[in-house]
N, C-alpha and C positions, 0 to 999 in steps of 0.2 A: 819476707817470708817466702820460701823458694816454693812453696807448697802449692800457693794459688798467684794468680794472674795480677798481674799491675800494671794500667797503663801507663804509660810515663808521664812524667811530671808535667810535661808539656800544657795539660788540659790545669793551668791553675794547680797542677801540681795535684791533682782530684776533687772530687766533688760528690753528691750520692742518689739516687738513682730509687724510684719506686713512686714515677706520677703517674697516677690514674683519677685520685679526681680532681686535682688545677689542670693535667693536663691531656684528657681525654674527656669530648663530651658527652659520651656515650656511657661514663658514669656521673653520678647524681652529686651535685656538688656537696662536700661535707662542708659544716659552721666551723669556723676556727674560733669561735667563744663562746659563752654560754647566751648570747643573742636568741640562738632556735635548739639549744641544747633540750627544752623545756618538751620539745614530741620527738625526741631521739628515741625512738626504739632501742633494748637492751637486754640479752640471751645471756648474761652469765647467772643468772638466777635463777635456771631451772624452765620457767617459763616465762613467754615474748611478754614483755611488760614497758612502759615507759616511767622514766626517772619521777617524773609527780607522781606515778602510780604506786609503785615498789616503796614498801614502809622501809625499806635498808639504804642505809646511804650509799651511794652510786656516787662514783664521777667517770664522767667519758673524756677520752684525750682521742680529738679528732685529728683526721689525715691529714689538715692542713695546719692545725699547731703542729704536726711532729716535722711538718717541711718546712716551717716557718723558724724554727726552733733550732737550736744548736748542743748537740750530745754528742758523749764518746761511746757511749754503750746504753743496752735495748732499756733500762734502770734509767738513766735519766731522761727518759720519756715523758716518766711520768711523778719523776721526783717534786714537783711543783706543784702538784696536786694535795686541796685542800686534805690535813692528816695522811698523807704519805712524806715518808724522808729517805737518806740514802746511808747505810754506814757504807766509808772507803776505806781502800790503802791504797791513793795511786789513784789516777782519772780513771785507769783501766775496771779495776777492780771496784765492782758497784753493787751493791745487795738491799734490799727495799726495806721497810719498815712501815708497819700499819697499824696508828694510833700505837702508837710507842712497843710496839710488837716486831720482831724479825725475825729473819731465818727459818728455823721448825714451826713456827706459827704463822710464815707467811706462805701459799701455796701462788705459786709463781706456772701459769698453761700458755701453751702456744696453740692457738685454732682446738684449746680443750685438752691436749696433750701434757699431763705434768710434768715439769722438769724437776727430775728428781737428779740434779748434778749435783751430789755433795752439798747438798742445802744449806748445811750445817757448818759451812766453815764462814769465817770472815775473811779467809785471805784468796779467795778466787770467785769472780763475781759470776751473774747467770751466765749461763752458753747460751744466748739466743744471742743473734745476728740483727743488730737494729734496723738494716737497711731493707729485713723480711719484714718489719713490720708496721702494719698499713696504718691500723688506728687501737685502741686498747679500752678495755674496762677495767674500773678499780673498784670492788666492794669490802668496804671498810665495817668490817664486825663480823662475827661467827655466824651468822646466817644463812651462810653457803650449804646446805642441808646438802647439796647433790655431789659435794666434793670429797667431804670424806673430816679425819681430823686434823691431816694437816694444816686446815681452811682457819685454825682457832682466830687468827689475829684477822682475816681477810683472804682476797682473790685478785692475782692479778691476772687479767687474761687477753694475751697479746694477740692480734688477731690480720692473719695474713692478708695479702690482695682479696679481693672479692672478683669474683670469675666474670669473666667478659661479656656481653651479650652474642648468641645466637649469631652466627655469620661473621665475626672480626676477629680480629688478629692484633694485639696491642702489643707494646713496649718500650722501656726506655731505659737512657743512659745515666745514670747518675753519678757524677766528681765535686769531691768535696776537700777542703784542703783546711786545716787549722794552723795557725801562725805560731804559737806559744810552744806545742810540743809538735809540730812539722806534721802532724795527723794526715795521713792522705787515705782516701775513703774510695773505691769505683763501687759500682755496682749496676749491672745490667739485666733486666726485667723483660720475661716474655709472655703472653697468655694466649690463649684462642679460645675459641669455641666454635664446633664442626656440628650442627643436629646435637648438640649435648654432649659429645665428645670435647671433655676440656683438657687443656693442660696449661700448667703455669709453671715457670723457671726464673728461680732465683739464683745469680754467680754473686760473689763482691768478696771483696777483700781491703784490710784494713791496715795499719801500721802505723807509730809515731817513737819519738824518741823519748826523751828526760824532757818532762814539762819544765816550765821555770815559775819563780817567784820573787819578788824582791827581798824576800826574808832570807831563803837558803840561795837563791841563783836556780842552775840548773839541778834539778832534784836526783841524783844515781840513784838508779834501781826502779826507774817507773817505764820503761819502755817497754812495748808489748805489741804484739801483732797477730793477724786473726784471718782464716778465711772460710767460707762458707758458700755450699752449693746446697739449693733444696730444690726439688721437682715433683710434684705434684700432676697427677692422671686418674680421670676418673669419666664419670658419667653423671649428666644432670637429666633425668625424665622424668614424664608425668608420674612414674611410679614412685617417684624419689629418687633416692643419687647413691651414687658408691664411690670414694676417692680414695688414693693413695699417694701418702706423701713418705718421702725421702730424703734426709737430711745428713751432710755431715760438715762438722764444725771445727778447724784444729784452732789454738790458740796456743802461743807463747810470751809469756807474761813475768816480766820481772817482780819481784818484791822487795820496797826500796828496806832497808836494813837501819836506815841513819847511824850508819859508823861515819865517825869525824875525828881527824887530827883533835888532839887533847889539847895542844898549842894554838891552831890555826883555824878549828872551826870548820875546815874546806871536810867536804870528803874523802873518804878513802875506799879501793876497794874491800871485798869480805877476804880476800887474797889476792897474792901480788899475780899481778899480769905479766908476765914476764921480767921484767927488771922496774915494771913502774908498781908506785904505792896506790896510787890515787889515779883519778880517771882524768882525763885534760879533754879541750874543749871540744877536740873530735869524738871521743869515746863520746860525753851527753849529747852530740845531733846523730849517732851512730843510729841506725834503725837495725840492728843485730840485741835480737833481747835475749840473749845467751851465757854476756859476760858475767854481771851480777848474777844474788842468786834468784832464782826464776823457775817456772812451772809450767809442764807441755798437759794441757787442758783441751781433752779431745771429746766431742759428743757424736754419738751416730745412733740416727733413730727412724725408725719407720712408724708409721699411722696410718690404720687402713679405719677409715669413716663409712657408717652405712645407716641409711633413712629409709624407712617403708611405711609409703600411706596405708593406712588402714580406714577407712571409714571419717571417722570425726578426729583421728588420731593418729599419730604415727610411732614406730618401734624403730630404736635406733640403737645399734650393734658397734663399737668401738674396740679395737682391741691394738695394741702396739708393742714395738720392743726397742729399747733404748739401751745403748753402750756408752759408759764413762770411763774417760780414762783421765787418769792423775800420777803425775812425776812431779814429788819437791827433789829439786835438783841444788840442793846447797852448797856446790866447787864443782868446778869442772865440767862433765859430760853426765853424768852418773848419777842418776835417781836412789835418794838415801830412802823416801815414801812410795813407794810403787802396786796403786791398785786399781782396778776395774771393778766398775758398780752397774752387773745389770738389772732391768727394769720391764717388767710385762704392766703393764696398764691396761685396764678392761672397763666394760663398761656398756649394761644392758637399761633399758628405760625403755617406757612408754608415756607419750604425751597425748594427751585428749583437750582438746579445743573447744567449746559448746557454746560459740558467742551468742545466741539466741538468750541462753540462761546465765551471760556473765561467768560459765566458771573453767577454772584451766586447771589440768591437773597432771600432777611428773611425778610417775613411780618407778626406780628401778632399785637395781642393786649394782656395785662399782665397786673397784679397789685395785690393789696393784700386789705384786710379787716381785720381789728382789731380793737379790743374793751378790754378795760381794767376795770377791777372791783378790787378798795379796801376790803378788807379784814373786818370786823369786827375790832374793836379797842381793843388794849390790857387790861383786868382786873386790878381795881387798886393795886399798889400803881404805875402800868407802864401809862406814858401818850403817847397817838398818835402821832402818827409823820406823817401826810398826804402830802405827795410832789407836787400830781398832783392828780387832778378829776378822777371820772369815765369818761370814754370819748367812742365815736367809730369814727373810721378813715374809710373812703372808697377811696380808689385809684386805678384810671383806667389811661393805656396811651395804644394809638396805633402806630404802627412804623411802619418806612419802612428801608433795607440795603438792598444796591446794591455794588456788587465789580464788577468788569469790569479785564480782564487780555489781555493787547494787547502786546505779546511778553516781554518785560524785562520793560514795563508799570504796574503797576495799580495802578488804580481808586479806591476809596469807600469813598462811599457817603451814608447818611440817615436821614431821619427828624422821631421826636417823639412830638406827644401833650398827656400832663398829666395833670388829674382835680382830685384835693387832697379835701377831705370834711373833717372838724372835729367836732365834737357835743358833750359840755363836758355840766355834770352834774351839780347843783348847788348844795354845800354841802361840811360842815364844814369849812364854809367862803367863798369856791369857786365861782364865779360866771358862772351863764349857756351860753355856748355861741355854735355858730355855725358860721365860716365860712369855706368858699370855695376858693380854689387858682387854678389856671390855668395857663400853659403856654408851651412853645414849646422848645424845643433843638433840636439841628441837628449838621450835621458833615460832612466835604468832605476832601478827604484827597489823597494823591500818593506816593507812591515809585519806586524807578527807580533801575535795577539793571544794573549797569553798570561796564564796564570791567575788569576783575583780580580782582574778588570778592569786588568790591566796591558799596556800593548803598549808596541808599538818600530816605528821609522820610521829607514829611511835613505834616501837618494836622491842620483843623482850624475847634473848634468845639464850639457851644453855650450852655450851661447848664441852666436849672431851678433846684432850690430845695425852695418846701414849707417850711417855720416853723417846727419845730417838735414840739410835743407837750409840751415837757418839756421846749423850748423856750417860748411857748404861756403861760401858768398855772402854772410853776412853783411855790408853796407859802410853803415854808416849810423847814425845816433842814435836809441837804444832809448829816446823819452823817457818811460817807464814805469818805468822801469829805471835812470835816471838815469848811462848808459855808450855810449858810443861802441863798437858791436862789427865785428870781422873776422872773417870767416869763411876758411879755410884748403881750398883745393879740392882738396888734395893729400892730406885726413886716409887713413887708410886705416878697415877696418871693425876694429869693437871682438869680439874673441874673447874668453870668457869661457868656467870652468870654477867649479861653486859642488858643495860637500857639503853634504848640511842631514843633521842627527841629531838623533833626538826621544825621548821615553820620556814615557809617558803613564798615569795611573792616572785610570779612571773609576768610585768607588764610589758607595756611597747617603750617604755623609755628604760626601766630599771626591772634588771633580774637578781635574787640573794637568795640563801638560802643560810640557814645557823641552824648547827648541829651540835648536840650535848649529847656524850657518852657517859655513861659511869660500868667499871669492867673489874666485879672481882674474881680473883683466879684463886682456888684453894693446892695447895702443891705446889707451887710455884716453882718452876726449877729453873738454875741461872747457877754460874761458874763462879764461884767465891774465891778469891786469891787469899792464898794462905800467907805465913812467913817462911816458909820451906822454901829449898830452893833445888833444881836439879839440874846438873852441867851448866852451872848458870844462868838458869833461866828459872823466872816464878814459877813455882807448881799453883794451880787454878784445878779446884775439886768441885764437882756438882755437886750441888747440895737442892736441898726443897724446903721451901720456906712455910708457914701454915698457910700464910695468905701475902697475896699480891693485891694492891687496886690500882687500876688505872682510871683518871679521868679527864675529860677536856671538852675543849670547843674548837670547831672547825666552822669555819666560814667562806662564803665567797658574798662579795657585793660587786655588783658591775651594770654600768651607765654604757646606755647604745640611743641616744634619740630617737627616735623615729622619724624626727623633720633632719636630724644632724648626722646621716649615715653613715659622714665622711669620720666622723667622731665614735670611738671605744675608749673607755676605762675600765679597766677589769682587777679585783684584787678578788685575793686570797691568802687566808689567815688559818693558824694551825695554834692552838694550846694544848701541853699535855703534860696534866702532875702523875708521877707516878709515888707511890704510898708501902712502903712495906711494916705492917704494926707491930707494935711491941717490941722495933731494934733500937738499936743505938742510934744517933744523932748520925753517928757517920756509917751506917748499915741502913737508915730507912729509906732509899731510895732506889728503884731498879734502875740496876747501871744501864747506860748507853739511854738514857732519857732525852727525846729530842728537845733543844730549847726552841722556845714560843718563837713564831717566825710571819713574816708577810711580806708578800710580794704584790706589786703593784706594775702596773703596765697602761701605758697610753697611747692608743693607735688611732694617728691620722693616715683616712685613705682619700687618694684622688679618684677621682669622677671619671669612669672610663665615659670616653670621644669616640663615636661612630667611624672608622676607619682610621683610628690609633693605630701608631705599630705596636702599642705599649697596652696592658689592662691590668687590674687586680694590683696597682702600683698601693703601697704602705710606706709609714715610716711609724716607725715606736720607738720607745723611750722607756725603760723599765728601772723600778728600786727595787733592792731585797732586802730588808731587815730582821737579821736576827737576834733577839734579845740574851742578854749574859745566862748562864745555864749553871747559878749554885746551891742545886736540888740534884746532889751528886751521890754518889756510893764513894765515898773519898776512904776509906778503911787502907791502908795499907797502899795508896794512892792507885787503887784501882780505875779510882777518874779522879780527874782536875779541873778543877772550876772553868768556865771557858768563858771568853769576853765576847762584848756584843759586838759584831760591825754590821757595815752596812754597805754594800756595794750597787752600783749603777748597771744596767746593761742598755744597750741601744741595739736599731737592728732597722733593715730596709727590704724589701721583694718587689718583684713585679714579675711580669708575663711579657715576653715577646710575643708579635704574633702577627699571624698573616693579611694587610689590609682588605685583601678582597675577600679570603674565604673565615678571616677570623681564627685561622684555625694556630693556637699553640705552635713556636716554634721553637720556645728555650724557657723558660723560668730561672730565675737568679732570685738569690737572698742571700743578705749580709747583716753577719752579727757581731758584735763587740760586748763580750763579757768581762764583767769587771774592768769598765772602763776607766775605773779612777786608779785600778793599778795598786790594791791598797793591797796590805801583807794579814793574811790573817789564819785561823784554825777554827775550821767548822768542828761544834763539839762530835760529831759523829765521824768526824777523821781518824779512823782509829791507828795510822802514820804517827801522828804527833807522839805518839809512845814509844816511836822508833827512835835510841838512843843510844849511840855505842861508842866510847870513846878508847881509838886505839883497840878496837877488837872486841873491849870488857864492855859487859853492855850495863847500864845504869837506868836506875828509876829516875824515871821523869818524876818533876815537882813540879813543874809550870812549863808555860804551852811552847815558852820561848824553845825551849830546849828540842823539840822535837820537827817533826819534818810537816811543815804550812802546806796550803792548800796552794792554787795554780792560781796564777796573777793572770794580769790582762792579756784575750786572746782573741784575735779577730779570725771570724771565719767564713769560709766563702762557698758556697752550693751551687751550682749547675744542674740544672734535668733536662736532656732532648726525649722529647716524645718520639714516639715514630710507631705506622700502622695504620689501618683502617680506621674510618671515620665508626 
């Protein structure tokens, strides 16, 4: 990608970049388990609370799992995490899922800033930059009272560096290289702080080719490459702080197609390249993501932050603007989908603290304004591809959260009303329309901490989410997506009622926690494929079902001795049925339903040696199983049963470092995913339905037929610190 900087392959070929707490001691080491997760402080619900406190389920993904750990994008951070999963097309392209909920239900911030990139599609994954981000919070259920409706399913909120202390100057070099698709990753990290003059600077850039797997070989159409610059300037004082951050994002992103010789099985391009049919073994290590068809995915956004103590409380003032831009690029040069989606985000509150009397309390009001503009149409011989109108959205809600702390009690409780406006254009077939939805959610909840580290957690919360637009207007061919969709302008809004129940034991040897949801949605709206067909492609029509339920269990259990340091086991465990009543056998179940899954991990650490060159040395061992998934929407083979596997991963780190001053001089970590190299199809691969033989595209019937997930990949990380102590 000529766009942004790469250093040469020299360094490992790359590596990634963003140490602050392995390797500067001047921040506060984070837990890479849930060992001291148990008094982790936690700000996306409104007010400062910790995880045994907060009746909503919470999980935190700290800065040293995400160093320790191996991803292509900011999505599998936190893909792991009990009740979160991933739909794909492609390593690149990654989109979250919470308690069997995604996209329009899932609200996706960086440092609090929503990203509103086209939420709504499955063929181009978030624009955030993994290597921006530091450590993340995941809350699973509509309780998010302060975010608005898009929050129905959860919150994820990716959460940048944290600023340097008073008088230093930190940074570092990060190179990362993956074996399987050639991933090569830099990224270079700066911060300071001057008297509260801060600033932070994030550079990196990313690229790899055609992953591979034992099943298809190398995969055509998954290459993609990405670069991103964010800079952040602001002030930290006693009066509180004012920051401003600056971001911009390009990416280019294949989408693999699954066209294949009808004879041979190999693949072929979506058009000839010159005199050739098919791509040969230079086109799949090609790091040029242009040739297949493919999508220039641009984000640019500013976020100005501001906090004002007041007395027992403070008033804090958010307001941004964010630019998307989208080209499906299906031959050649020439964008057939061509639109920009801007975005003002706001956002007023005040928070009141009163620990004398236990109670905390966050009222404001928030919301966003956006307006979308197509593009001009492409010159012939390329024809239009319009998916959705011009349109503009205005959304306002006001809140109230109250937490209450009466010794090993609390309370919290909130109400939210949001009035959603939409106003679409008439043009090139579209019709002009305008409505308005309204409605209220709220939430009361407790946890009890009771004896020898045991608590309890209930929580009962009501959710609204409007329509989104692409439910309402959709008329046109998603070629990402490989579907012709309809939007229904008549949907009504989706009401929701969900219980979560917890029980939790946090000791010196063992920490767990089980959590039970039950989630009914009235309105339920989800894309029904029809038998219609249009330019050969399935037409898929929104529809609203009376009722949806979702329910499950999410788990973690994990062993840390207290006399055996050197010794971790940690798992994590996910069930989730989904229910739709009163349909047919092959209608009652909400498509794209994650199957029941666990991950298990066993980490031996050595004993750091008083003048070591070496500290912080690991070695782990990790299983992942996923159970068969045939609680399908099979109608018309909308989905396809999917089989169970089970893959291995391994993985090693350590710290270099200075014998006399101790101080950090490089960190390395090595990971080996899917080490057994097995062939397989995650049900949320939603590739595998990529089928095109000789051009003519076909229903999949079985999993074989379609394009597998990414075989065995070793990867390699590098971090140099550098800066003041």
């Amino acid at each position: 990608m000529q766009k942004i900087f790469f250093v040469s392959a020299g360094l490992l070929a790359g590596l990634y970049v963003n140490a602050q707490s392995v390797d500067h001691p001047a921040h506060p080491a984070t837990p890479d388990s849930v060992r001291v997760l148990k008094e982790v402080i936690i700000t996306s619900l409104g007010n400062v609370t910790t995880i045994r406190r907060t009746p909503v389920p919470v999980s935190v993904v700290t800065h040293d799992m995400i160093l320790q750990g191996a991803s292509n994008t900011a999505i599998d951070l936190v893909a792991n995490q009990p009740g979160v999963s991933e739909t794909t097309e492609g390593v690149g392209t990654t989109k979250p899922q919470i308690n069997g909920l995604g996209f329009n239900r899932v609200l996706v911030l960086t440092d609090g800033l929503p990203q509103e990139d086209f939420q709504w599609g499955d063929d181009h994954g978030i624009l955030i930059d993994p290597y921006a981000v530091y450590d993340a919070e995941v809350i699973r259920g509509p309780a998010s009272l302060q975010y608005g409706a898009s929050a129905e399913a959860g919150v994820i909120n990716f959460k940048t560096n944290p600023f340097v202390p008073n008088g230093t100057f930190q940074g570092s070099w990060l190179s990362e290289y993956h074996a399987n698709n050639g991933y090569i990753g830099n990224s270079l990290h700066l911060g300071g702080n001057n008297n509260g003059f801060i600033y932070d600077l994030h550079a990196s850039g990313e690229l790899a080719h055609s992953y591979w797997n034992p099943k298809d070989g190398y995969v055509w159409g998954s290459a993609w490459n990405q670069g991103n610059g964010r800079l952040t300037l602001g002030l930290n004082k006693s009066w509180g702080y004012s920051r401003l951050t600056l971001s911009a994002l390009a990416r280019r992103i294949q989408v693999p197609s699954g066209n294949r010789d009808s004879a041979t099985g190999k693949f072929l391009f979506d058009n000839p390249v010159g005199e050739k049919l098919a791509p040969t073994l230079s086109n799949f290590l090609s790091y040029n993501a242009t040739i297949a068809s493919d999508k220039i995915l641009d984000e640019y956004q500013a976020w100005w932050q501001n906090s004002f103590n007041v007395n027992k409380g403070s008033i804090g003032f958010d307001i941004g603007f964010t630019s998307s831009v989208h080209h499906d690029i299906d031959s050649g040069s020439v964008g057939a989908n061509n639109m920009v989606v801007y975005d003002i985000p706001y956002s007023l509150k005040y928070q009141l603290v009163d620990m004398p009397k236990g109670l905390k309390l966050t009222t404001g009001v928030n919301g966003i304004y956006e307006f979308e503009h197509n593009l001009p149409p492409p010159p012939a011989p390329y024809s239009p591809d319009y998916e959705i109108p011009n349109y503009r959205n205005f959304e306002i809600g006001g809140f109230a959260i109250v937490e209450k702390n009466i010794k090993a009690l609390t309370l919290s409780g909130g109400l939210r009303y949001d009035i959603t406006n939409f106003i679409g254009d008439g043009m090139y077939g579209f019709v002009p329309f305008s409505n308005t939805y309204s409605g209220w959610s709220g939430s009361i909840g407790a946890s009890y901490q009771l004896p020898h580290g045991q608590y309890v957690k209930l929580n009962i919360a009501k959710s609204f989410r409007a329509p989104a637009i692409n439910e309402l207007t959709s008329n046109g061919l998603n070629i990402g997506s490989n579907a012709y969709q309809l939007g229904n302008i008549n949907l009504k809004p989706e009401q929701g009622y969900q219980i979560d129940a917890a029980y939790g034991y946090g000791g010196t040897d063992i920490s767990l926690e089980l959590d039970g949801f039950y989630n009914h949605i009235g309105h339920f709206i989800f894309a029904d494929r029809t038998d219609s067909s249009s330019q050969g492609y399935p037409v898929y029509e929104y529809v609203s079902s009376n009722t949806a339920i979702l329910t499950g269990l999410t788990a973690y259990f994990n062993v840390h001795p207290a006399g055996a340091k050197w010794l971790e086991w940690d798992n994590r465990f996910s069930y989730i049925y989904s229910w739709l009543p009163h349909a047919t056998d092959s209608t009652n179940h909400i498509p794209w339903t994650p199957a029941p899954h666990l991950h298990s991990e066993l980490k031996f650490r050595l004993n750091d040696k008083s003048g070591s060159a070496w500290s912080g040395t690991y070695f782990k061992i990790g299983l992942a199983h996923y159970w068969q998934q045939n609680d399908i929407y099979s109608a018309l083979y909308t989905e396809i049963p999917a089989a169970a596997y089970t893959f291995v991963d391994a993985g090693f780190g350590t710290r270099f470092v200075n014998r006399r001053s101790g101080r950090v001089l490089c960190s390395f970590f090595l990971n080996c995913t899917n080490l057994t190299n097995i062939a397989y199809a995650d049900h949320l691969n939603l590739a595998q339905y990529f089928y095109s033989k000789n051009g003519n595209l076909v229903t999949v019937t079985n999993q074989r037929q379609g394009v597998f997930n990414m075989g065995r990949d070793f990867t390699f990380k590098v971090i140099f610190p550098f800066g003041s102590k």
